[in-house]
C-alpha atoms as a printed R data frame, in Angstrom:
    type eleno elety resid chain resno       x       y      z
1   ATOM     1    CA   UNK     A     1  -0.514 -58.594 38.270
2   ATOM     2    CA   UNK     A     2   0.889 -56.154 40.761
3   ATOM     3    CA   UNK     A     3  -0.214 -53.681 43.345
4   ATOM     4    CA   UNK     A     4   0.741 -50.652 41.555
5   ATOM     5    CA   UNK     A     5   3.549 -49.066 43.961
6   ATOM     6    CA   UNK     A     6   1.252 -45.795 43.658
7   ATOM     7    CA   UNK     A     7  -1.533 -47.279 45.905
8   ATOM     8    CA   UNK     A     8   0.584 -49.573 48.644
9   ATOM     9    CA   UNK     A     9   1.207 -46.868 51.067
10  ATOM    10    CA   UNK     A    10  -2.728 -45.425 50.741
11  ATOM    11    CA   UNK     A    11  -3.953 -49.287 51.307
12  ATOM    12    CA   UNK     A    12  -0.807 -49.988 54.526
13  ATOM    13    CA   UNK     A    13  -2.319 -46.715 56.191
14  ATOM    14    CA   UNK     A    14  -6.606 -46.800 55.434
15  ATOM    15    CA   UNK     A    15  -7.656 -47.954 58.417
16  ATOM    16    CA   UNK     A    16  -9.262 -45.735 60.040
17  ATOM    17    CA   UNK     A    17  -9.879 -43.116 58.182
18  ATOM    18    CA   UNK     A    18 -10.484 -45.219 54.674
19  ATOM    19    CA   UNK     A    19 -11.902 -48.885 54.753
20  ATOM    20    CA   UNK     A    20 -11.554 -51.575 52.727
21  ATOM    21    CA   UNK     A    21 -14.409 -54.481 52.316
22  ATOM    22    CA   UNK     A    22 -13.794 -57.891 51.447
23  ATOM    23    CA   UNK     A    23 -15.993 -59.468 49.138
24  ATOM    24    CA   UNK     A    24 -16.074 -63.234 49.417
25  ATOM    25    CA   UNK     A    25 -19.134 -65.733 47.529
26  ATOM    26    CA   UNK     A    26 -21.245 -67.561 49.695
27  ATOM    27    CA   UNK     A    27 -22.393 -71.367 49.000
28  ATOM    28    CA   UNK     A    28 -26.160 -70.135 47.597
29  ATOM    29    CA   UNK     A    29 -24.284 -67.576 45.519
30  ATOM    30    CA   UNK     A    30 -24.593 -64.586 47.400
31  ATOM    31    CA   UNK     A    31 -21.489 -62.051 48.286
32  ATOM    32    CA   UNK     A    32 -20.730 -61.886 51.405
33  ATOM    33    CA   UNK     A    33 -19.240 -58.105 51.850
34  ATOM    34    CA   UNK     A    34 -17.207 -57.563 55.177
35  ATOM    35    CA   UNK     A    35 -15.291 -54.225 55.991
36  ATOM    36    CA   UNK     A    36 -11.955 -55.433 56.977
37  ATOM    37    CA   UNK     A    37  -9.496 -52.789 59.246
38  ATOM    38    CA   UNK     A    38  -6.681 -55.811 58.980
39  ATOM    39    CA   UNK     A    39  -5.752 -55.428 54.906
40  ATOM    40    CA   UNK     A    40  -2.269 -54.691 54.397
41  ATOM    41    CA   UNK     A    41   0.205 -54.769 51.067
42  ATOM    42    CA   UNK     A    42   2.135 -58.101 52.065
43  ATOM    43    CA   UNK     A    43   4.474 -57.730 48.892
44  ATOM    44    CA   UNK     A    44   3.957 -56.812 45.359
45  ATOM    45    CA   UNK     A    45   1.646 -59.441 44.076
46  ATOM    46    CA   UNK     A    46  -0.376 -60.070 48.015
47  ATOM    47    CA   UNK     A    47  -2.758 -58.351 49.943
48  ATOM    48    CA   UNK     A    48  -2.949 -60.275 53.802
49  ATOM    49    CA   UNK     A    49  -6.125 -60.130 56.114
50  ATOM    50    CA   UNK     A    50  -6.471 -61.314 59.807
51  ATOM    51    CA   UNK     A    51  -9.793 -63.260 59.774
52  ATOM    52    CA   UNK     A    52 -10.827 -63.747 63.402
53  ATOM    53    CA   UNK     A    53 -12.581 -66.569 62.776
54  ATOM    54    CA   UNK     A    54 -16.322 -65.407 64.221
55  ATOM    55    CA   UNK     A    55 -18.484 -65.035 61.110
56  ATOM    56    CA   UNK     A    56 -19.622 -66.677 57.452
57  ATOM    57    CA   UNK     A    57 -16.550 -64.795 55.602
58  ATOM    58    CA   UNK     A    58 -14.453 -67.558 57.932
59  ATOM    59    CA   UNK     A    59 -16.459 -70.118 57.129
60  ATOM    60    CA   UNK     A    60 -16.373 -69.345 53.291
61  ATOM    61    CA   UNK     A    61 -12.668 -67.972 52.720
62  ATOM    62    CA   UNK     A    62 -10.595 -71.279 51.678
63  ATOM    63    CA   UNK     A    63  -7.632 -71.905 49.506
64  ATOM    64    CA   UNK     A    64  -8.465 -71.294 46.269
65  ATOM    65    CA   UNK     A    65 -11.430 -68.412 46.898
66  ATOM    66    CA   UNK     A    66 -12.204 -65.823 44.856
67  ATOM    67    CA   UNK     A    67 -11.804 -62.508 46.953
68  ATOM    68    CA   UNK     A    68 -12.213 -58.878 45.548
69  ATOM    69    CA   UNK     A    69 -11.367 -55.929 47.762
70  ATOM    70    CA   UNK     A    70 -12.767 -52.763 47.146
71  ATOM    71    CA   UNK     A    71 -11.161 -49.122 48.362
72  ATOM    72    CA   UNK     A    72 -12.396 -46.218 48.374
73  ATOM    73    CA   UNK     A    73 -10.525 -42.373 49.107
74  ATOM    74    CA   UNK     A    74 -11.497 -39.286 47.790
75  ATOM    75    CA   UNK     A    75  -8.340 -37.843 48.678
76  ATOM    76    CA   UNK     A    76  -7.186 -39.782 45.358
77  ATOM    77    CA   UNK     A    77  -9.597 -38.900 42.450
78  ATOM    78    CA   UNK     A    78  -7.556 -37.014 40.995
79  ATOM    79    CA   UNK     A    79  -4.910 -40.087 40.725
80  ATOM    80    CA   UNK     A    80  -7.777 -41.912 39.484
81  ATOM    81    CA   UNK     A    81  -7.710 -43.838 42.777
82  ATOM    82    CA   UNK     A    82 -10.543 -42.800 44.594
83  ATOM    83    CA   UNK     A    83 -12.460 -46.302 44.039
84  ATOM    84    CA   UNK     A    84 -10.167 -49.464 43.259
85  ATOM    85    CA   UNK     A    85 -11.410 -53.028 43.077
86  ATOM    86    CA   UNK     A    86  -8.447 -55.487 43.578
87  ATOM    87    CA   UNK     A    87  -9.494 -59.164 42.401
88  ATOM    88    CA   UNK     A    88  -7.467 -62.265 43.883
89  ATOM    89    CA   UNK     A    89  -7.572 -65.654 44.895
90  ATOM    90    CA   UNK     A    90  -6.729 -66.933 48.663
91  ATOM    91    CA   UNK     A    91  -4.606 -69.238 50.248
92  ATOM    92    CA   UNK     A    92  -5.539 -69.510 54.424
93  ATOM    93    CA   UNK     A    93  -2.780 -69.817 56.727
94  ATOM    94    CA   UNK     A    94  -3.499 -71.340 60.078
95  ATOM    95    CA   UNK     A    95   0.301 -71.209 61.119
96  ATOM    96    CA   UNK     A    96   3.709 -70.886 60.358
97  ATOM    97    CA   UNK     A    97   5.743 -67.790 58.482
98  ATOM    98    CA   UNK     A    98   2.582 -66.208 56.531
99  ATOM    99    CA   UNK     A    99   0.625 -66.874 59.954
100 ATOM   100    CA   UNK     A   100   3.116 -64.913 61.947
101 ATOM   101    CA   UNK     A   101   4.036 -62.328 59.656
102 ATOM   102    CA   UNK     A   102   0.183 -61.359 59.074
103 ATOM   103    CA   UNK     A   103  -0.186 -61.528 62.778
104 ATOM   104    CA   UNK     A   104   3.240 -59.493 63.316
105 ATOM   105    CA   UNK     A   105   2.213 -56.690 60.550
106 ATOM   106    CA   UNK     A   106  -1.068 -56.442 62.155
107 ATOM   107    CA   UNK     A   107  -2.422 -52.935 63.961
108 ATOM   108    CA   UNK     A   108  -2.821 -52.647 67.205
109 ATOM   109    CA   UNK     A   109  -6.374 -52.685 66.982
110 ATOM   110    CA   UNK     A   110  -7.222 -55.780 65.345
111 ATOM   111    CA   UNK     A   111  -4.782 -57.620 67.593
112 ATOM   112    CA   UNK     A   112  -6.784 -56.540 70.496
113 ATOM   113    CA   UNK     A   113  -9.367 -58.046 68.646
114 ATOM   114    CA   UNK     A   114  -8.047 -61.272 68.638
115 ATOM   115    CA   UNK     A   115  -5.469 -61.432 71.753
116 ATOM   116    CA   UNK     A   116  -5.403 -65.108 71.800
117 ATOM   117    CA   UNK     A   117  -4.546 -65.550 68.169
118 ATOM   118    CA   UNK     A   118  -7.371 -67.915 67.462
119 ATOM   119    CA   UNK     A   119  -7.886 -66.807 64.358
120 ATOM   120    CA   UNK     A   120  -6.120 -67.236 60.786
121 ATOM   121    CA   UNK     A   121  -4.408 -65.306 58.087
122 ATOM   122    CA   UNK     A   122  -5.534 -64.742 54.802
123 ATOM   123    CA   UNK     A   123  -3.129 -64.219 51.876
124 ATOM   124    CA   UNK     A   124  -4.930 -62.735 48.283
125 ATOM   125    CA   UNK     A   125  -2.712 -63.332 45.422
126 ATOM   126    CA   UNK     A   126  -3.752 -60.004 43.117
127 ATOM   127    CA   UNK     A   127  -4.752 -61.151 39.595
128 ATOM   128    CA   UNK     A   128  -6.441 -57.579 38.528
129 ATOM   129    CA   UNK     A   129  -6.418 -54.052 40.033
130 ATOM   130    CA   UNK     A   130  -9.014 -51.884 38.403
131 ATOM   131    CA   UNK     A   131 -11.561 -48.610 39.013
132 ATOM   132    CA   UNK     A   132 -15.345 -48.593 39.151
133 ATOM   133    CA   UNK     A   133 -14.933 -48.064 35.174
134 ATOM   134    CA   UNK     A   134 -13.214 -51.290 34.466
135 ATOM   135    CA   UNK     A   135  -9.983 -49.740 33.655
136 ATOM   136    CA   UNK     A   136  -6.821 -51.295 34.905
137 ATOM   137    CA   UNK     A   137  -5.026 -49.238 37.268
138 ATOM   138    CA   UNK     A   138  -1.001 -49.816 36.923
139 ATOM   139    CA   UNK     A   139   2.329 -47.800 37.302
């Protein structure tokens, strides 16, 4: 599935003012929820994340992983937008051209974040876009 078109620019431009969380599932079963300023649309069917590399979503994000995202803007209810859960699977990329285009598409303040690049990019592939009701959001 794609990102709908509609909601690429509102997810390129959330941080700061809108957040979105990455939901990953720890070993005992458990989600591990982590706002992430770093999300952007990488191309139709991606979403990318800078993962520094410092906590258990590092330790649990692995090719393969199931990942959901979750937005939130009021700004969009009436688009029926203003809560979107995007649902994926990742592929980690430690280097080469996902690595640096993450890194290059990155904002200014998560690079400062990680200035010595230790950490890794993240690449969701986007199987289902929905709202909090279940319904699939599309163009």
């Amino acid at each position: 599935m794609s990102i709908p078109k509609k909601l690429q620019p509102h997810i390129d431009a959330a941080f700061p003012a809108h957040w979105l969380v990455m939901a990953t599932v720890l070993d005992n079963g458990f989600p591990q929820i982590s706002p992430r300023g770093s999300v952007q649309v990488y191309d139709d069917d991606h979403l990318s994340t800078w993962e520094r590399g410092l906590g258990k979503t590092a330790a649990e994000v692995h090719d393969g992983s199931a990942v959901t995202f979750f937005y939130s803007n009021m700004d969009l209810r009436s688009e029926g937008m203003a809560f979107v859960r995007l649902y994926g699977r990742a592929t980690v990329h430690r280097e080469g051209p996902v690595y640096d285009r993450v890194w290059e598409r990155l904002i200014e303040p998560e690079r400062k974040l990680d200035p010595e690049r230790k950490g890794f990019a993240v690449l969701v592939k986007i199987e289902r876009v929905e709202t909090l009701k279940g319904e699939p959001i599309v163009d």
